[in-house]
DRENDO-1510 file (C-alpha; in Angstrom, 1 decimal, always signed):
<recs>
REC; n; res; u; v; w
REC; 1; UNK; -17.2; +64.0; -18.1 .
REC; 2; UNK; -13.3; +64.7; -18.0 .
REC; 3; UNK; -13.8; +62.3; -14.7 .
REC; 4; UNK; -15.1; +59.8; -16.7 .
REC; 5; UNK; -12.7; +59.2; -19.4 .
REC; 6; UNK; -9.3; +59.6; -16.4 .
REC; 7; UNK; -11.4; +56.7; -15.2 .
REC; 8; UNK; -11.2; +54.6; -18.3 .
REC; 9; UNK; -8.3; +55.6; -19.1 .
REC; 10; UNK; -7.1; +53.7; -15.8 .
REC; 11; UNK; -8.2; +50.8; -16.3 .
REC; 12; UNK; -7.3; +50.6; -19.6 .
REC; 13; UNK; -3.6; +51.1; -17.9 .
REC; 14; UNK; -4.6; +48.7; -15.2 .
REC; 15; UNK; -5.5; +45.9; -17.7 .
REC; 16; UNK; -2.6; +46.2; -20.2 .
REC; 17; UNK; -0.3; +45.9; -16.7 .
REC; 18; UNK; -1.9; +42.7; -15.8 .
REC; 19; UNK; -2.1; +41.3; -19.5 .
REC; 20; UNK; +1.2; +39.8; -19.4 .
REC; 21; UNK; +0.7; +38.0; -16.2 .
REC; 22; UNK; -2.4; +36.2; -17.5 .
REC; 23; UNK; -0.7; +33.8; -19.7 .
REC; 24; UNK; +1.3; +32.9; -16.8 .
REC; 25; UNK; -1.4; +31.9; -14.5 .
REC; 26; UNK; -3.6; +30.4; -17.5 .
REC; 27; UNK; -0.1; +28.1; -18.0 .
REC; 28; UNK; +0.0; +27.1; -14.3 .
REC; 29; UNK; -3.7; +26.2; -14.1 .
REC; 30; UNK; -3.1; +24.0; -17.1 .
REC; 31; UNK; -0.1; +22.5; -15.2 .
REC; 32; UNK; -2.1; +22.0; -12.3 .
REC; 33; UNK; -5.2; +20.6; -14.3 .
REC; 34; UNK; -3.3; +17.9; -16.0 .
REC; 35; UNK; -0.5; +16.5; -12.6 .
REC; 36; UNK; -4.2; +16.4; -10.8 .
REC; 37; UNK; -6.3; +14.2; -13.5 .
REC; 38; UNK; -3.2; +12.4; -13.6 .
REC; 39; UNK; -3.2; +11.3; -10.0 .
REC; 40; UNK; -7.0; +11.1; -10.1 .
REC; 41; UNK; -6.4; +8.4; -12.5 .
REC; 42; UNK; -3.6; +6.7; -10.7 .
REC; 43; UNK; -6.0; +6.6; -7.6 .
REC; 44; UNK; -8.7; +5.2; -9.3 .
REC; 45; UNK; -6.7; +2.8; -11.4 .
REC; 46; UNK; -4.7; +1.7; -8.2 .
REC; 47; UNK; -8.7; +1.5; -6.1 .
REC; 48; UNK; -10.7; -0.8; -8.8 .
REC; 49; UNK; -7.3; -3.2; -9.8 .
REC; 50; UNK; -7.4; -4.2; -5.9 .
REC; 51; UNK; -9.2; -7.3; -6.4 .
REC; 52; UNK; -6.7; -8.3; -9.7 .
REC; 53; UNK; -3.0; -7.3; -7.6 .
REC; 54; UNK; -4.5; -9.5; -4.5 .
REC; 55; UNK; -5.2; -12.2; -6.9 .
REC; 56; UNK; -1.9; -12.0; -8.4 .
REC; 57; UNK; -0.5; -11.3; -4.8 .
REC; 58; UNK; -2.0; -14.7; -3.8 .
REC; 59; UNK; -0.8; -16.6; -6.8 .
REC; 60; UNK; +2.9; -15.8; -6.8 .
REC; 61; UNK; +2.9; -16.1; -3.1 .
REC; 62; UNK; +1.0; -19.9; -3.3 .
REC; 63; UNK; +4.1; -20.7; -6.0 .
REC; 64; UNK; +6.5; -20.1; -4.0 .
REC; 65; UNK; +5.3; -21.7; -1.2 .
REC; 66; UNK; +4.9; -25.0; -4.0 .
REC; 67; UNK; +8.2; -24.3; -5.1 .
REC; 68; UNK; +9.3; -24.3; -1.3 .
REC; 69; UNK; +7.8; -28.0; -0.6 .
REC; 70; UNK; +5.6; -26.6; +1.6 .
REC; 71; UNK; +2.1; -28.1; +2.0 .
REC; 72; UNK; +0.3; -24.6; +3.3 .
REC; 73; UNK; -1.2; -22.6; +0.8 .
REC; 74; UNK; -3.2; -19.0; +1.0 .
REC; 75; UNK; -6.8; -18.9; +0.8 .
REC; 76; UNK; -8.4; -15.5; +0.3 .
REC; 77; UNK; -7.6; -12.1; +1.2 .
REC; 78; UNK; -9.1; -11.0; +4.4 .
REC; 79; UNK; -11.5; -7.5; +4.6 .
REC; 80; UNK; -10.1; -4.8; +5.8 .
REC; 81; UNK; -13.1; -4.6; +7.8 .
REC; 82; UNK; -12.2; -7.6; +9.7 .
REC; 83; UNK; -8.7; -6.5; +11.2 .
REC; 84; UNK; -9.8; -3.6; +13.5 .
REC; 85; UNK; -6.8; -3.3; +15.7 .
REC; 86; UNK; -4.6; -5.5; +13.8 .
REC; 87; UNK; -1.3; -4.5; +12.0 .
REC; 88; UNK; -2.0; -3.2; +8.5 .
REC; 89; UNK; +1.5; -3.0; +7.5 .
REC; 90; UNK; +1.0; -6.0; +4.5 .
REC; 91; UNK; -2.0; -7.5; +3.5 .
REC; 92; UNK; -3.6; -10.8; +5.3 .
REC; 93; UNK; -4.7; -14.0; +3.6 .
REC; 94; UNK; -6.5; -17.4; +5.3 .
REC; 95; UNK; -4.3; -20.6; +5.0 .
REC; 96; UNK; -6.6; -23.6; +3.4 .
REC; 97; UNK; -9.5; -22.9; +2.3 .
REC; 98; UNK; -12.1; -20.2; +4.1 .
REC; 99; UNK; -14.4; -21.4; +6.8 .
REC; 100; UNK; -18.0; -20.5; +7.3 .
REC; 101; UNK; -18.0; -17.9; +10.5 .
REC; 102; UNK; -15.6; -14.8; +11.1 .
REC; 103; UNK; -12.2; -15.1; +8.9 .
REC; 104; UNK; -9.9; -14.1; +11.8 .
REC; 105; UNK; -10.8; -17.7; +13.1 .
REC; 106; UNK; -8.1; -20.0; +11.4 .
REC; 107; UNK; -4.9; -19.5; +10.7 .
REC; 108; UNK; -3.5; -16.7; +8.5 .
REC; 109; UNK; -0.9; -15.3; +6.8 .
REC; 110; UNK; +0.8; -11.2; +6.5 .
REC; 111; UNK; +2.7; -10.4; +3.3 .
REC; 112; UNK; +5.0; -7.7; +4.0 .
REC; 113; UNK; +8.3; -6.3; +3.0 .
REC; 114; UNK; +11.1; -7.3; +5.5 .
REC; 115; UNK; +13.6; -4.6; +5.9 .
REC; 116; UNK; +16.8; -6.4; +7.0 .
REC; 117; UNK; +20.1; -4.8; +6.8 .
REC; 118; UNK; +19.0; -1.6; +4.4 .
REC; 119; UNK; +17.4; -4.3; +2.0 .
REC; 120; UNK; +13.8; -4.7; +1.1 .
REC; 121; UNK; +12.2; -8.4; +0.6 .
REC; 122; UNK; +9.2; -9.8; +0.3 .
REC; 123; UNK; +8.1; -12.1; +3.4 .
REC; 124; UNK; +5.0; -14.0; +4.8 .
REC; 125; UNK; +4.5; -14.2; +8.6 .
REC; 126; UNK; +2.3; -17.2; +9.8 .
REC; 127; UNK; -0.3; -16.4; +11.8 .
REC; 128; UNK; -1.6; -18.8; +15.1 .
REC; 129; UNK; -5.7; -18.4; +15.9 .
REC; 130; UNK; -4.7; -16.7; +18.4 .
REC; 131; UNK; -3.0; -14.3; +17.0 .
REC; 132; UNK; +0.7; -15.5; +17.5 .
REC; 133; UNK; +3.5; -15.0; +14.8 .
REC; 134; UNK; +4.5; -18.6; +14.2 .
REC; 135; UNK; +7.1; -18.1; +11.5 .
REC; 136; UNK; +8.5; -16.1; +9.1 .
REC; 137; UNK; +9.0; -17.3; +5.4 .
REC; 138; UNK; +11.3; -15.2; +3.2 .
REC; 139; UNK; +9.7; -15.4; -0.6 .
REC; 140; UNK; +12.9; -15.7; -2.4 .
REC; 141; UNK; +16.3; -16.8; -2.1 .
REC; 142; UNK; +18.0; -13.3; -1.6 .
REC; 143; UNK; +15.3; -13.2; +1.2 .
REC; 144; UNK; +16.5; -16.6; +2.7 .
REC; 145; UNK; +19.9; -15.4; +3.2 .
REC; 146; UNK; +18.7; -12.3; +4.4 .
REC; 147; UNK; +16.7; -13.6; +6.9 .
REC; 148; UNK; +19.2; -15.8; +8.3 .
REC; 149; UNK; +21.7; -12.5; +9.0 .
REC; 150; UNK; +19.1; -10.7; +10.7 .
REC; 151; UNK; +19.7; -11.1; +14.5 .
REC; 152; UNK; +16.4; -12.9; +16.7 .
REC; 153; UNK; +15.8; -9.3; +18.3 .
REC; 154; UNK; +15.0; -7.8; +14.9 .
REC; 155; UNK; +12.6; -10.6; +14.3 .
REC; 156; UNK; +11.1; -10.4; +17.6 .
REC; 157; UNK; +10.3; -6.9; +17.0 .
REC; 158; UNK; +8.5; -7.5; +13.8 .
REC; 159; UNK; +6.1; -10.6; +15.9 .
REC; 160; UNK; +5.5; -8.4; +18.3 .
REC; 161; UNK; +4.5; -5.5; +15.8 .
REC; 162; UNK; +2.3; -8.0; +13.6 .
REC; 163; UNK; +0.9; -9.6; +16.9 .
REC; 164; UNK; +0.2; -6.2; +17.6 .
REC; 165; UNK; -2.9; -5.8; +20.5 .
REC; 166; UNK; -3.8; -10.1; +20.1 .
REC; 167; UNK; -0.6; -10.5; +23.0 .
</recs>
């Protein structure tokens, strides 16, 4: 019986060494409960406004291009689905308006940031059928003069990276 209560009596000691770490660890889960949800959120926020930021994507993009004179304007996004082996560094549009039959077909366009000189800008790269970077548009006027510094090497390298395995 003596046995018995040295035994209690130890974990009694055991538990009251422990208690002030529990508060510590209940803290940190709570931490860790609330930074996860609040990336879970973020992720799923950022997954179901996909359609909405293309659409605005395509808009401001298509007013520039007005605002540009130019007569070519963005149709819809292409699938993911549909650019198996193709560069994934922006996201791709049609030009004109989508044609019955595979959308890699036409022409089409790349948004992507441009990094030229340690500066970030928004640009388009037209896209031939055949998979061909035709030319580069810089959406924005600090783009422009951007563009225009960056030596033809620099911009071969990004063709040749959005041409990707179509050469």
């Amino acid at each position: 019986m003596s046995d018995r209560k040295t035994f209690l009596i130890d974990i009694e000691g055991l538990w009251s060494r422990m208690n002030p770490l529990i508060p510590q660890v209940k803290d940190g889960a709570i931490l860790f409960g609330w930074i996860a949800s609040i990336i879970l959120v973020a992720g799923l926020c950022w997954f179901f406004t996909q359609p909405l930021r293309s659409r605005l994507l395509l808009n401001a993009v298509n007013r520039v291009l007005v605002q540009s004179g130019d007569s070519r304007r963005l149709g819809e996004p292409i699938p993911q689905a549909a650019l198996a082996g193709r560069s994934r560094m922006g996201s791709w549009y049609t030009l004109g308006e989508r044609r019955p039959g595979n959308a890699l077909d036409g022409n089409r366009a790349l948004i992507f940031t441009f990094i030229g000189e340690g500066t970030f800008f928004p640009c388009v790269a037209m896209v031939l059928p055949g998979g061909k970077v035709e030319e580069f548009i810089p959406l924005g006027s600090h783009g422009e003069k951007m563009l225009k510094r960056v030596s033809p090497e620099v911009l071969k390298i990004y063709a040749r990276r959005i041409e990707g395995p179509n050469r």
